[in-house]
C-alpha positions in Angstrom: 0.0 0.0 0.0 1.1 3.2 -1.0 0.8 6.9 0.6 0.2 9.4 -1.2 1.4 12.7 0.0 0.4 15.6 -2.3 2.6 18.5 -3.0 2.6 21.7 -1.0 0.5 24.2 -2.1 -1.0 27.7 -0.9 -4.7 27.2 1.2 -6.6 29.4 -0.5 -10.4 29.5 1.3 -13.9 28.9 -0.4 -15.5 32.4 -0.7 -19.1 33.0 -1.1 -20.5 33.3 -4.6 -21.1 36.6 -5.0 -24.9 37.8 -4.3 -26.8 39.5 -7.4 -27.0 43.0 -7.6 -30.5 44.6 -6.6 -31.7 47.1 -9.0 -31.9 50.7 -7.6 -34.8 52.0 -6.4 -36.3 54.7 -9.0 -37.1 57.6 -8.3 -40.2 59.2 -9.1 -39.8 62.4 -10.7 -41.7 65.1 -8.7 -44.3 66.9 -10.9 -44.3 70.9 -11.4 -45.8 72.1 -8.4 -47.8 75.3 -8.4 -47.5 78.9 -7.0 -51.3 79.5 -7.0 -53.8 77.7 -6.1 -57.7 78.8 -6.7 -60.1 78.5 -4.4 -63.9 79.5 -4.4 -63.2 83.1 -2.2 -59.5 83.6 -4.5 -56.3 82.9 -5.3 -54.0 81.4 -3.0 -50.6 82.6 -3.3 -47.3 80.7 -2.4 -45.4 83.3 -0.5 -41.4 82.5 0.6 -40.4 85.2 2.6 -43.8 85.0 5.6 -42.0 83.3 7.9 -38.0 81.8 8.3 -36.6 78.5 6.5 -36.2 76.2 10.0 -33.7 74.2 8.2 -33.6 71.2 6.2 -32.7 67.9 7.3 -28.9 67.5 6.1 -28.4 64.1 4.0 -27.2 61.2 6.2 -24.1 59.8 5.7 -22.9 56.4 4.1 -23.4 53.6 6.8 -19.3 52.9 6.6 -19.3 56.6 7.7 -21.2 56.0 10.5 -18.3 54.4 13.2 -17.1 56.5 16.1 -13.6 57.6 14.9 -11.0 55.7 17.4 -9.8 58.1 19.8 -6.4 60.0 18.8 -3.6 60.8 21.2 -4.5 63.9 20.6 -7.9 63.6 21.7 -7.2 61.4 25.1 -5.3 63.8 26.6 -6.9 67.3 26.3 -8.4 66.8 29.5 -4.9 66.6 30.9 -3.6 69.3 32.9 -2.0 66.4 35.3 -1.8 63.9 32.3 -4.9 61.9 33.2 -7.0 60.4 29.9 -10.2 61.3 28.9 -12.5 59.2 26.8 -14.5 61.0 24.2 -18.0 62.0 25.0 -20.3 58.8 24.2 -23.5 60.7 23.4 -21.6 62.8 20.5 -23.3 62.5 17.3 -21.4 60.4 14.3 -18.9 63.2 12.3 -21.2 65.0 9.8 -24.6 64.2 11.4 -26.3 67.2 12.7 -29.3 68.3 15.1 -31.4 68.7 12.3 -30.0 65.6 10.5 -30.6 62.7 13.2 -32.4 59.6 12.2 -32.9 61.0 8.8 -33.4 58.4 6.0 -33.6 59.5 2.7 -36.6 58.6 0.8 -37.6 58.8 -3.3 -34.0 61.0 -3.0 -35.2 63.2 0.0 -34.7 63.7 3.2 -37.2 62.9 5.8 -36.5 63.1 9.5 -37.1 60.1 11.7 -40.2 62.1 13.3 -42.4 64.5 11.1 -41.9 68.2 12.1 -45.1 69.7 14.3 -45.6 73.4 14.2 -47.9 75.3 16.8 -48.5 79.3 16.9 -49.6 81.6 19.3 -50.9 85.4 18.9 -48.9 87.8 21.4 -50.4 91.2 22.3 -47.4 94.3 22.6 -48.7 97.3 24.5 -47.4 100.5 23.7 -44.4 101.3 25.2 -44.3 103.7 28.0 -47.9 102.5 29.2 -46.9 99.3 31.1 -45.1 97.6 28.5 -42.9 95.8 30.7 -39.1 95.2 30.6 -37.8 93.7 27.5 -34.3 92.8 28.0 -34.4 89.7 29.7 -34.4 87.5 26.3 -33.0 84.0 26.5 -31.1 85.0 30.1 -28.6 87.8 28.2 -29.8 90.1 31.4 -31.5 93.0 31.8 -35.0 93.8 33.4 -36.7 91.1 34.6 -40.3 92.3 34.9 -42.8 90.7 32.9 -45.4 92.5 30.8 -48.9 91.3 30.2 -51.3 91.1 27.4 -53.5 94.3 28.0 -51.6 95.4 30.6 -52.1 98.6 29.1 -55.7 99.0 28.7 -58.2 97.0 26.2 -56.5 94.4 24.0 -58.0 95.3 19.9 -59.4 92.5 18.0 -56.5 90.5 16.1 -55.6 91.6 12.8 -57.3 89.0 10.1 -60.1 87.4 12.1 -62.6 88.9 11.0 -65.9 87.5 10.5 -66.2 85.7 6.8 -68.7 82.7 6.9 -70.6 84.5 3.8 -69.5 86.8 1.6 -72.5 89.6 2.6 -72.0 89.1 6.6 -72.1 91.9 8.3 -71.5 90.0 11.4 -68.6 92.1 13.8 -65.0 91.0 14.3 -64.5 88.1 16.6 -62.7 89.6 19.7 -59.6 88.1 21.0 -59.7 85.9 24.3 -57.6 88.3 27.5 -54.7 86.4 28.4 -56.3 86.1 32.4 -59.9 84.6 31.8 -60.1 81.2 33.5 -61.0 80.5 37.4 -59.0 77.7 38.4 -57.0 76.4 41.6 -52.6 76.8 41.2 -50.4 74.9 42.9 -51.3 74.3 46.5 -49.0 75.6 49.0 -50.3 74.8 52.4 -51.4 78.0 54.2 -51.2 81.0 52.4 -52.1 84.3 52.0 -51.4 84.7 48.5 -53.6 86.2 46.1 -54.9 82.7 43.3 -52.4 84.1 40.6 -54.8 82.8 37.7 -58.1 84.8 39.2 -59.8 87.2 37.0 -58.7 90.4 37.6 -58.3 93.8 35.5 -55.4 94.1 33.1 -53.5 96.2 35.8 -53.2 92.8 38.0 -53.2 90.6 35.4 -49.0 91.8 34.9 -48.6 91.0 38.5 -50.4 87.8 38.3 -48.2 86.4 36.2 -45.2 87.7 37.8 -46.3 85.7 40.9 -46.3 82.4 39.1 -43.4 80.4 39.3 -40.8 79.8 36.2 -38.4 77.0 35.2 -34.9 76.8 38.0 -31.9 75.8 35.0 -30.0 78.0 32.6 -30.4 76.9 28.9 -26.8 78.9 29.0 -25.8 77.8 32.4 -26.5 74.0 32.7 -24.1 71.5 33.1 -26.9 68.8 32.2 -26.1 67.1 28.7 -30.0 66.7 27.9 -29.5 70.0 26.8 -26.6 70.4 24.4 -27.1 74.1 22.8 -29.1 77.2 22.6 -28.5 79.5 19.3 -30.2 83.0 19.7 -30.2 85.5 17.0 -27.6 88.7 17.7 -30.2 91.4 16.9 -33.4 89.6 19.1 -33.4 92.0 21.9 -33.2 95.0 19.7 -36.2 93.2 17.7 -38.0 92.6 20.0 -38.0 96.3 21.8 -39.1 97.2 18.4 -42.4 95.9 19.0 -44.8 98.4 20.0 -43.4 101.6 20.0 -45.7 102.3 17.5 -48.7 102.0 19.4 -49.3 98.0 20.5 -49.3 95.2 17.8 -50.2 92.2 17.8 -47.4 89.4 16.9 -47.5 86.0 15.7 -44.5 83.5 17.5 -44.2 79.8 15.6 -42.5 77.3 17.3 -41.5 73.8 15.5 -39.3 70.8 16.5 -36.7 69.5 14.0 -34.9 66.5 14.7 -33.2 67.5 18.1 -33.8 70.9 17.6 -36.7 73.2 19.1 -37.2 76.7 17.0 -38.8 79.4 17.5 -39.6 82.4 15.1 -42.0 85.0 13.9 -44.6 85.4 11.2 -42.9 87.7 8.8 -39.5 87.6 10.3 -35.9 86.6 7.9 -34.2 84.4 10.8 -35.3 82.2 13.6 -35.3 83.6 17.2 -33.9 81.2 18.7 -33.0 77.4 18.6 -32.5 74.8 21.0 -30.5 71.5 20.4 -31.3 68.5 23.1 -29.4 65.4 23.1 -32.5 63.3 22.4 -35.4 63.5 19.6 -38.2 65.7 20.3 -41.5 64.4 19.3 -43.8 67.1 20.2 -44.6 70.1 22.1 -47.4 73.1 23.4 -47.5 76.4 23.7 -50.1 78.4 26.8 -52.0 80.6 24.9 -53.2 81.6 28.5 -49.6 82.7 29.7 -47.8 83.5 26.7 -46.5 87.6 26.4 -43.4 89.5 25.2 -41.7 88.2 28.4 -42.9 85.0 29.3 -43.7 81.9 27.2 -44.5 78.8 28.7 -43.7 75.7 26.4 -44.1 72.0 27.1 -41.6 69.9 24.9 -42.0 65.6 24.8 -39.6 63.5 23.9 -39.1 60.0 22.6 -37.4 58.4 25.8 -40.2 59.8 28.0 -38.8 62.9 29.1 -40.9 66.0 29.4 -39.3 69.6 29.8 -41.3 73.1 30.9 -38.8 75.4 28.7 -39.3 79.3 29.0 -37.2 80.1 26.0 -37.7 84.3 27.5 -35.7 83.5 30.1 -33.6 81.0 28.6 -34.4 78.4 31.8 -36.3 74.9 31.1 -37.1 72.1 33.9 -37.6 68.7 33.2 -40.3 66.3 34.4 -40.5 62.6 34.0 -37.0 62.7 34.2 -35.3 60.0 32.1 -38.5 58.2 32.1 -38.9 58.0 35.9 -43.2 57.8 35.5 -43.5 56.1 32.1 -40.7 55.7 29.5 -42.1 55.6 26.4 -42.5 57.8 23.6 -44.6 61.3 24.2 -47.6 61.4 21.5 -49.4 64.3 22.1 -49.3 67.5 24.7 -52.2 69.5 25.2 -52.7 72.4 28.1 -56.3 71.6 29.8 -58.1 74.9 29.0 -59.9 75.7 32.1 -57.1 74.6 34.5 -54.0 76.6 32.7 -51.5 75.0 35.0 -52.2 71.4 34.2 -51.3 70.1 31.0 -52.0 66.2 29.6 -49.3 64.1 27.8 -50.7 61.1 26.2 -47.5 58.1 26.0 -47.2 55.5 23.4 -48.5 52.7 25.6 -52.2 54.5 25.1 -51.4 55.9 29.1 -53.0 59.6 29.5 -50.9 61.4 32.3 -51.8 65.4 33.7 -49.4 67.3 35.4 -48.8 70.2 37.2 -46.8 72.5 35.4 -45.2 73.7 38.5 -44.8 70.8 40.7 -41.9 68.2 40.4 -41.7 64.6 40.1 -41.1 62.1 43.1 -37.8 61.3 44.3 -36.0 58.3 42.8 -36.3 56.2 45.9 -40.3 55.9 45.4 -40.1 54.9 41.6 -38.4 51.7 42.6 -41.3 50.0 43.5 -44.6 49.6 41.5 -46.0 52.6 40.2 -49.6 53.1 42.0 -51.2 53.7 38.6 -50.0 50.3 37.0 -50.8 48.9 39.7 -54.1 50.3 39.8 -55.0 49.8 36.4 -54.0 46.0 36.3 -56.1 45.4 39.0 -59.6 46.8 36.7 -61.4 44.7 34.2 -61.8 46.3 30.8 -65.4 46.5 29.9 -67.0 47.3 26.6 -69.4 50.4 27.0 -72.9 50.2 26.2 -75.8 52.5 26.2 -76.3 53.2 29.8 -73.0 54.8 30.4 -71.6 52.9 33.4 -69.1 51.4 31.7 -70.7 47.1 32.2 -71.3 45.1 29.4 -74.9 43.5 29.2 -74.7 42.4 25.8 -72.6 40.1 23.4 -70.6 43.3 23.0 -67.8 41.7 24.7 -67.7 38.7 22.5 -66.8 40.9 19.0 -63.3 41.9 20.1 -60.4 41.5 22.8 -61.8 45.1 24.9 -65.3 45.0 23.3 -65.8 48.2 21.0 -65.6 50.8 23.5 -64.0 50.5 26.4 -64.0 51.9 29.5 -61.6 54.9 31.0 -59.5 53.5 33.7 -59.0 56.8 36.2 -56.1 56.9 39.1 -55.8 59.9 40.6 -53.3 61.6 43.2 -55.8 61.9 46.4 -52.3 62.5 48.2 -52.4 65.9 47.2 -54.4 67.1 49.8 -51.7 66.1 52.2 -49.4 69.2 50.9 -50.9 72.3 53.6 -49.3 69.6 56.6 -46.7 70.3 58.4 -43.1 68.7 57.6 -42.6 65.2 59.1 -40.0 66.6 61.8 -42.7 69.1 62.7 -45.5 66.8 62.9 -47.6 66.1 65.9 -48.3 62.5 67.6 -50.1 60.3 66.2 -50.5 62.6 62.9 -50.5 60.8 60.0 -47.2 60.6 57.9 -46.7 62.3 54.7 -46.9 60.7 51.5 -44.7 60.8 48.9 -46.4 61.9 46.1 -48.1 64.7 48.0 -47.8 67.7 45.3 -45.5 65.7 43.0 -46.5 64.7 39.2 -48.4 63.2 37.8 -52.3 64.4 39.6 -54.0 61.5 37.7 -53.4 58.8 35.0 -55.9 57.3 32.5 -56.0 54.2 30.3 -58.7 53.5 27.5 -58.1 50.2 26.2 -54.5 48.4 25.3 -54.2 49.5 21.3 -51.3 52.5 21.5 -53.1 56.3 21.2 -52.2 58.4 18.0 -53.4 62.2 18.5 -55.6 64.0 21.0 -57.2 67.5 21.6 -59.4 69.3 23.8 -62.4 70.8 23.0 -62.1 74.7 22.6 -64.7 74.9 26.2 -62.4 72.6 28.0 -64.9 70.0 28.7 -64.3 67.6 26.8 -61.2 65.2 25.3 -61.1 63.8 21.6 -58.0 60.9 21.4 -57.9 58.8 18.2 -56.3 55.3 18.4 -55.0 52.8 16.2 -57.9 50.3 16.7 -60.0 52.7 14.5 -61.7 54.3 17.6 -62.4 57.5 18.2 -63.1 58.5 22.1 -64.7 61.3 23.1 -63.6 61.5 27.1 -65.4 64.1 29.3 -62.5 65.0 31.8 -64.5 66.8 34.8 -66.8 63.7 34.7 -63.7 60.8 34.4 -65.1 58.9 32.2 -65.5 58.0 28.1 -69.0 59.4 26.7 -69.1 58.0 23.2 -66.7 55.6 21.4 -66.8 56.7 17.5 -65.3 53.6 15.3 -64.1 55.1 12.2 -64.7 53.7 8.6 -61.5 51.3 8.4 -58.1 50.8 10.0 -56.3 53.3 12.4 -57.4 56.8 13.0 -54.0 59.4 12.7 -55.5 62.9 13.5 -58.1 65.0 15.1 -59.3 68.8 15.4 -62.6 70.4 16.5 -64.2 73.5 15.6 -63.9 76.8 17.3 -67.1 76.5 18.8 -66.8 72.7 20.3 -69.9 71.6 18.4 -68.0 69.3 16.0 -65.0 67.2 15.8 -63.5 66.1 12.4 -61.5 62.7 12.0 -58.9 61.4 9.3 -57.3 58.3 9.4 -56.2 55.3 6.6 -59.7 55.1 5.3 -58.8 57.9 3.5 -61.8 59.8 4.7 -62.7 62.6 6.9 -65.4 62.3 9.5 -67.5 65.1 11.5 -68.9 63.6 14.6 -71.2 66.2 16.6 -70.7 65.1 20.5 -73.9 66.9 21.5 -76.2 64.7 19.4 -73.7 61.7 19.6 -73.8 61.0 15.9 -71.8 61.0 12.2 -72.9 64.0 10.8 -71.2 63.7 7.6 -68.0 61.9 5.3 -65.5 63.7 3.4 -64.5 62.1 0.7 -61.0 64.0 -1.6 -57.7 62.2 -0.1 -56.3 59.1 -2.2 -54.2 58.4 0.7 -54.1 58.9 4.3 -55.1 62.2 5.9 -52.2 63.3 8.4 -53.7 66.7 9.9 -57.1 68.4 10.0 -57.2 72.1 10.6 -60.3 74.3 11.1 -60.3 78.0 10.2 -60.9 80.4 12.6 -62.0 83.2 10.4 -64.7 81.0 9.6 -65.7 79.2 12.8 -69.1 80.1 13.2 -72.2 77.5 13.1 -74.6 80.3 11.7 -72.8 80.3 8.5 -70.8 77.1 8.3 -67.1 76.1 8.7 -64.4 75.7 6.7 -61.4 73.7 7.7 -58.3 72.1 5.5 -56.4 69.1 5.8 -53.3 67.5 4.2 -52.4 63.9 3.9 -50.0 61.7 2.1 -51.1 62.1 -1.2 -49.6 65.8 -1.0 -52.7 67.4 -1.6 -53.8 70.1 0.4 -57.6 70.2 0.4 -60.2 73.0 1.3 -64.0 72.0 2.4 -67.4 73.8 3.2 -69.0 72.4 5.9 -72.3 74.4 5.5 -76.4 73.4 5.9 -76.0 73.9 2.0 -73.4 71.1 1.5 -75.4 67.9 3.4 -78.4 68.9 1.2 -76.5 68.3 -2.2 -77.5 65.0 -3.9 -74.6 62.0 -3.1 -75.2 60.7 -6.7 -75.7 62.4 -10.1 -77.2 60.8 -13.6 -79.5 58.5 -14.2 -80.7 56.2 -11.5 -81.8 53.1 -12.6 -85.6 51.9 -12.8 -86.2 55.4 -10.9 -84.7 54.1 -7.3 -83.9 57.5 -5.9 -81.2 57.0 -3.2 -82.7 59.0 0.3 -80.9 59.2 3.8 -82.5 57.9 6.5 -84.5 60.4 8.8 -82.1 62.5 10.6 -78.8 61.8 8.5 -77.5 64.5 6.3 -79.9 67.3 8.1 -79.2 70.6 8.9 -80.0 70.4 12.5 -76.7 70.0 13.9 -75.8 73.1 12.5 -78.5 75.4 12.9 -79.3 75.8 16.9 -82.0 73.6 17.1 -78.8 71.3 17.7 -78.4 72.8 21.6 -81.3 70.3 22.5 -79.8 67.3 21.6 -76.9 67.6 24.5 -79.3 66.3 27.2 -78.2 62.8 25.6 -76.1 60.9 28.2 -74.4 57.9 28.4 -71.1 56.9 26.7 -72.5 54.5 24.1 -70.7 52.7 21.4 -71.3 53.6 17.7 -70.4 51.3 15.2 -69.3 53.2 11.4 -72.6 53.4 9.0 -72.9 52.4 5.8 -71.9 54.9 3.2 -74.9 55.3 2.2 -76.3 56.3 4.9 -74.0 59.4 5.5 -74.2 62.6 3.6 -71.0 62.8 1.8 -68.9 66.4 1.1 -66.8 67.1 -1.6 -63.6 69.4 -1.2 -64.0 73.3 -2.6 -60.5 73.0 -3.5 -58.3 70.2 -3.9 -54.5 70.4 -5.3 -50.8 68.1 -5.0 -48.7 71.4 -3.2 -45.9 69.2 -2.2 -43.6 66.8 -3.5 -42.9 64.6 -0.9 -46.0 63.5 2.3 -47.7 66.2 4.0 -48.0 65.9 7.8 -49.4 69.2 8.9 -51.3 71.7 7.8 -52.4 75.5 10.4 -54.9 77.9 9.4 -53.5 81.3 10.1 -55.3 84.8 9.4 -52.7 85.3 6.8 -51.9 82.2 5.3 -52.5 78.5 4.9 -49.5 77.1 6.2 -48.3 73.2 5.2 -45.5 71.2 6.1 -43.9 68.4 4.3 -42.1 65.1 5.7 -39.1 66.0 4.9 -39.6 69.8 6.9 -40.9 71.9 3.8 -42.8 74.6 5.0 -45.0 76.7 2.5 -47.3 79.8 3.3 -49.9 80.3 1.3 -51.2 84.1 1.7 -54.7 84.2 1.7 -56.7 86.0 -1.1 -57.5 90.0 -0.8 -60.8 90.7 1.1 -62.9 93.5 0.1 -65.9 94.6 2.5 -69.2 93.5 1.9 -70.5 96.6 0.0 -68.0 95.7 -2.7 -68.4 92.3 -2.9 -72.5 92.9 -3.7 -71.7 95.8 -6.1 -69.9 93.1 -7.5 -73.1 90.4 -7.2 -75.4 93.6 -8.8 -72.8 93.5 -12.1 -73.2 90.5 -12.3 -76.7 89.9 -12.2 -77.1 93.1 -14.7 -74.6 91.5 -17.2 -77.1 88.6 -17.9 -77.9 90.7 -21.0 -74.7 91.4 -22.3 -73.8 87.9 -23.1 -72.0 84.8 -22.0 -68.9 85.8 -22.4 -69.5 89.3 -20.5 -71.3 87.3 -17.5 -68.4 85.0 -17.7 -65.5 87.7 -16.8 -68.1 89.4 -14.5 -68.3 86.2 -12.3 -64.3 85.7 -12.8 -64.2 89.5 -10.9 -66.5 88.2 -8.2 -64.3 85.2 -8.2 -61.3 86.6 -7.5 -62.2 89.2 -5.1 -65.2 88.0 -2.8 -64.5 87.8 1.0 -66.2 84.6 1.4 -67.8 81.3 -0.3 -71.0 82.5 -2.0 -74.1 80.8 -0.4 
């Protein structure tokens, strides 16, 4: 037998085959956008220069790009005046990402951020000077005066420029007068035994300055922390000397935006070239509130939530902030939504990703660390309640085979905890206390004053009611809740048409709430008669954001609200008596069956006032989505792609319609010229006399009244 020993040779190893090449993506060319856009009262124009660019999201770097850099020698030792090393900072972001840039992907060759942008606004009254204006140097901590002006603080505050009334074009209905900043009763902060005047009391504009100067503001410098949740404040050079600008003229009204960016927070002004100010946290903002009821030239109070949990109070005046739920201390998920309760200004409710509705005080703090370690009272009390479909008696127990058609039944019951320890606050401190007194609890006058819980599917938007009485929250089980917040408990469970529900907005007057969601559709609940008043029916994809004009708020002569969705349309609607009447279907109707809504649906009662009687209906009851049929159906008044890319938001301002983009676009559109009602029916009078002059002479006649009416022709 012989061996066989083969000849030395190099080991070269089996590689992989080599995987095919996917094809790129395509791109799909974005089509000519407009510049004008016509709608029945005008001509909507896009204008650039109403308000500052807040920035673009910077492309993201290759994935290769993406390593931490190894520490240089260079790098280890600048902390070394006696030679020691320093590491790098861990929470830096990778070279060539910015604040604006984080989590971006880039999408059909855009760049979207990880979270869409969300805008709010708020109108800010400037007295004259020299009448009680109030100091003005105090901007973003730079120093200077300190004491806080007030809207009206020098005598009646006017009407805001732009709101006035249009709901037909031949109203002679009067301006609608702004809301004074101090207008709503309500408890603050307790504080034991006090002699201290209730800082949020009515009182005449003179004490209203004072009032406000009593409440208490947020403890850390934006400038002066040492905190890395904040990483860096950006003001503009010439803000103090704008802002001193602002009415020496006699007072002005002002409009403030405020956006969040990536890990950036703005804030800017309608009409302005620059942003005010910017603020870069080390984590992702996700959304954020402005107090209408506070907010003046020298004191904004702003609630910012982020994506680990964290909530901060940020004055951006003063250049201070305060956080609460720090580092997810009462529920570490992702912030939702942030709205201030409107009849108690110094609460505010954050709704969390795992559907969990919190209120806090905005001037109380959170527990200390030791308590959080065990259970949470709220989880604990909420695991211990049964979930119970809601029927029509109100009280929350099913008596039907509700119960048996899903996991929670359709409705669901809201699961209330509240903080009864706050009571315990006006006792004495435990080394003061007397024998036998009962020991102080923990969460006496610490966050959060209650917790709520409406089913177990995750919550995707929520707003109050203008009143304050009631609580609209959308959820991804299709539901739509409407919660009434002084009573704790759900009235009516709305299901919407098909799949998740993604936004919500009522109208000025809290008679209706409107709806859109991935059934492409807008619907308009009215609460008070606990019904579907109507379906929109314009988007071909899902509507992100619903906003309601306020120019045109009143029931007497209809609404008109926009909304914007991913098929980068902006639409315009009517909601008018005049609109349900119109016909659903048009042509011939086969062997003369003429299609009728049942007895009630598509009827003009909800918005004439015959609607007030309908609110002694009680009970949350559940209401399962009609038919199409049997739903009066609207049909936009304007309907037009503005955008190339997804539109998340959309804001009615007196000026403008303002949209915004995924991938942070923001476009004004300035709102058509208004001419007074004696114009607009000279211009109905040509009209009408120009039926003898020919078609074509009618035809330019109604082009004038087109183009220069102040509102939608009835």
């Amino acid at each position: 037998m012989e061996l066989y020993i083969p000849p030395p040779q190099t080991f070269l190893p089996r590689l992989p085959p080599p995987r095919p090449s996917a094809p790129p993506v395509p791109i799909v060319p974005i089509p000519d956008l407009p510049e004008i856009i016509h709608a029945p009262e005008g001509a909507y124009t896009l204008t650039k220069d109403l308000f500052p660019s807040i920035g673009t999201p910077v492309a993201p770097l290759p994935y290769d790009q993406y390593r931490p850099p190894m520490p240089t020698v260079a790098q280890t030792m600048l902390g070394g005046a006696g030679g020691f090393i320093v590491p790098p900072p861990a929470n830096a972001p990778p070279p060539g990402q910015t604040a604006m840039s984080f989590g971006t992907s880039v999408v059909n060759g855009q760049v979207q951020p990880a979270h869409p942008v969300k805008m709010s606004w708020v109108n800010v009254w400037f007295p004259p000077k020299g009448a009680g204006g109030g100091g003005l140097g105090s901007k973003l901590g730079m120093g200077g005066s300190n004491a806080p002006g007030a809207q009206g603080a020098a005598g009646p505050v006017p009407n805001m420029p732009g709101y006035e009334a249009s709901v037909s074009s031949g109203s002679d209905d009067q301006p609608t007068e702004a809301p004074p900043i101090i207008d709503v009763p309500l408890t603050a902060l307790p504080q034991g035994a006090t002699n201290k005047r209730n800082p949020f009391a009515r009182a005449t504009p003179a004490v209203a300055a004072n009032a406000l100067a009593a409440l208490p503001r947020p403890k850390t410098g934006l400038r002066s922390s040492n905190s890395t949740f904040v990483t860096r404040l950006q003001a503009a050079d010439n803000l103090p000397k704008v802002i001193a600008e602002r009415g020496k003229g006699g007072g002005e009204w002002v409009r403030w935006g405020f956006w969040n960016l990536g890990r950036t927070f703005g804030w800017g002004e309608e009409g302005g070239k620059e942003p005010f100010a910017r603020v870069t946290f080390s984590v992702v903002p996700t959304c954020h509130a402005v107090s209408p009821i506070t907010a003046s030239p020298d004191r904004l109070d702003i609630i910012v939530g982020f994506v680990t949990g964290d909530i901060v109070w940020l004055d951006i005046i003063v250049g201070k902030y305060s956080r609460i739920n720090k580092g997810g201390l009462l529920n570490n998920t992702a912030v939702v939504s942030i709205n201030f309760d409107p009849r108690q200004p110094q609460h505010f409710t954050a709704a969390f990703a795992d559907s969990t509705i919190m209120q806090f005080n905005l001037f109380a703090e959170d527990p200390v660390t030791t308590v959080t370690n065990s259970p949470l009272p709220w989880i604990t009390h909420f695991e211990g309640q049964p979930t119970h479909s809601v029927n029509g008696n109100g009280n929350g127990n099913s008596n039907s085979h509700e119960d048996d058609e899903g996991e929670e039944g359709e409705g669901g019951s809201l699961m209330t905890w509240k903080n009864d320890d706050w009571a315990q606050l006006a006792q004495a401190q435990p080394a003061k206390r007397k024998e036998g007194e009962a020991e102080r609890s923990p969460w006496a006058g610490k966050n959060p004053t209650a917790a709520y819980k409406v089913g177990k599917k995750p919550l995707t938007a929520m707003s109050y009611s203008p009143d304050g009485r009631l609580l609209a929250a959308t959820f991804e089980d299709g539901m739509m809740r409407i919660i009434d917040m002084s009573e704790q408990r759900v009235e009516d469970t709305f299901a919407g048409y098909y799949a998740s529900l993604n936004c919500v907005a009522w109208s000025p007057d809290s008679r209706f709430v409107a709806v859109g969601g991935q059934d492409d559709l807008i619907s308009i609940y009215s609460p008070r008669e606990q019904r579907l008043v109507a379906r929109c029916q314009g988007h071909s994809a899902f509507v992100t954001c619903i906003a309601f004009d306020p120019i045109r708020g009143s029931g007497g002569g209809g609404y008109r609200f926009g909304s914007v969705g991913e098929d980068a349309k902006l639409l315009l609607w009517d909601f008018t008596a005049a609109s349900l009447h119109r016909p659903r279907h048009h042509g011939h109707v086969p062997h003369g069956s003429q299609h009728r809504l049942p007895q009630g649906m598509g009827s003009t009662v909800s918005l004439n006032a015959q609607g007030e009687a309908a609110n002694g209906l009680k009970g949350g009851r559940f209401h399962a989505a009609p038919p199409r049929s049997e739903v009066a159906l609207l049909q936009p008044v304007l309907a037009r792609v503005v955008e190339g890319n997804l539109l998340t938001g959309v804001h009615m301002s007196p000026n403008a319609i303002v949209t915004i983009s995924r991938s942070a676009q923001v476009k004004f559109w300035a709102r058509p010229p208004r001419v007074s009602a004696k114009t607009t029916a000279m211009l109905r009078k040509r009209v009408g006399n120009g039926a003898s002059a020919g078609a074509g002479r009618r035809e330019e006649l109604g082009g004038e009244l087109r183009a220069g009416r102040a509102g939608v022709l009835a």
